[in-house]
C-alpha positions in Angstrom: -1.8 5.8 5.8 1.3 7.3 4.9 4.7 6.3 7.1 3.2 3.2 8.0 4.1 -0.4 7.5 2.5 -2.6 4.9 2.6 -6.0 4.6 1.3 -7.7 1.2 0.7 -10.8 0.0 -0.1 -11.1 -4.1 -2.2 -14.2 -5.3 -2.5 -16.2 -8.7 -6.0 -17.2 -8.9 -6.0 -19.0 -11.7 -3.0 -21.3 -10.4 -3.8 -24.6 -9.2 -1.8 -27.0 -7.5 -1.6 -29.4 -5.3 0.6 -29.5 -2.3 4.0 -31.5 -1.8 5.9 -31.6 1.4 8.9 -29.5 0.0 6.3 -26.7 -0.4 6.7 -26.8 3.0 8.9 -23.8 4.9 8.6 -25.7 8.5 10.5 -28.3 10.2 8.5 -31.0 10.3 6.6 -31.9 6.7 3.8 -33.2 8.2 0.2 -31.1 7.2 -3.3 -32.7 6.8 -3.2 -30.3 3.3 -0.5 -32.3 1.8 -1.7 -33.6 -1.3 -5.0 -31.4 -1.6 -5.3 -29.2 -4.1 -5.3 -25.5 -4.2 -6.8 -23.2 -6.9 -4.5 -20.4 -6.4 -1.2 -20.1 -5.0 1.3 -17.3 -3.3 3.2 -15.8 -6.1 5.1 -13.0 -3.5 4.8 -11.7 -0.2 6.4 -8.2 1.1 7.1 -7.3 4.7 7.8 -3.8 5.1 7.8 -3.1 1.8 10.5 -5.8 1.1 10.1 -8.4 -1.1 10.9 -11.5 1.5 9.0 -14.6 -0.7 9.0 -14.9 -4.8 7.6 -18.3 -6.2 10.2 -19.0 -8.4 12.8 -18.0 -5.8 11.5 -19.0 -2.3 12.6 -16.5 0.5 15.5 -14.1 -0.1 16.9 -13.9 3.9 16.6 -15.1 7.0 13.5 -14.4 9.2 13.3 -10.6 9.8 10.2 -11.3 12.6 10.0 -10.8 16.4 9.4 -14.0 18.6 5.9 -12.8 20.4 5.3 -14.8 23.8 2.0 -14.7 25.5 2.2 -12.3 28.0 -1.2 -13.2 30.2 -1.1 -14.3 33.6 -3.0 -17.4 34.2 -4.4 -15.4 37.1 -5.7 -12.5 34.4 -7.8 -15.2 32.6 
């Protein structure tokens, strides 16, 4: 709809890899996927309509996200 958000995420399918630990945009380079292979890979991602991840680049800025806490009770479960 028009006026709202989108957020997009664009896919090679046809390229394979497999994954490294510097592929990895977290603190800790540990995954169980390290060293599988993929058969398509994240080429860009937009947020907002903002490019914020290229490729051949990596991200262009710092985090532009909200920290989301859960807000149930234990008592609401």
């Amino acid at each position: 709809m028009l006026g709202l958000d989108a957020d997009i995420t664009l896919l090679d399918p046809n390229q394979a890899y497999v994954l490294t630990p510097e592929d990895l945009y977290y603190k800790h380079k540990l995954s169980a996927y390290v060293g599988r292979e993929f058969q398509s890979r994240v080429t860009r991602t937009l947020l907002r309509g903002r490019t914020i991840y290229e490729l051949n680049r990596g991200f262009s800025e710092q985090p532009s996200g909200r920290f989301l806490t859960n807000q149930t009770q234990a008592g609401e479960l």
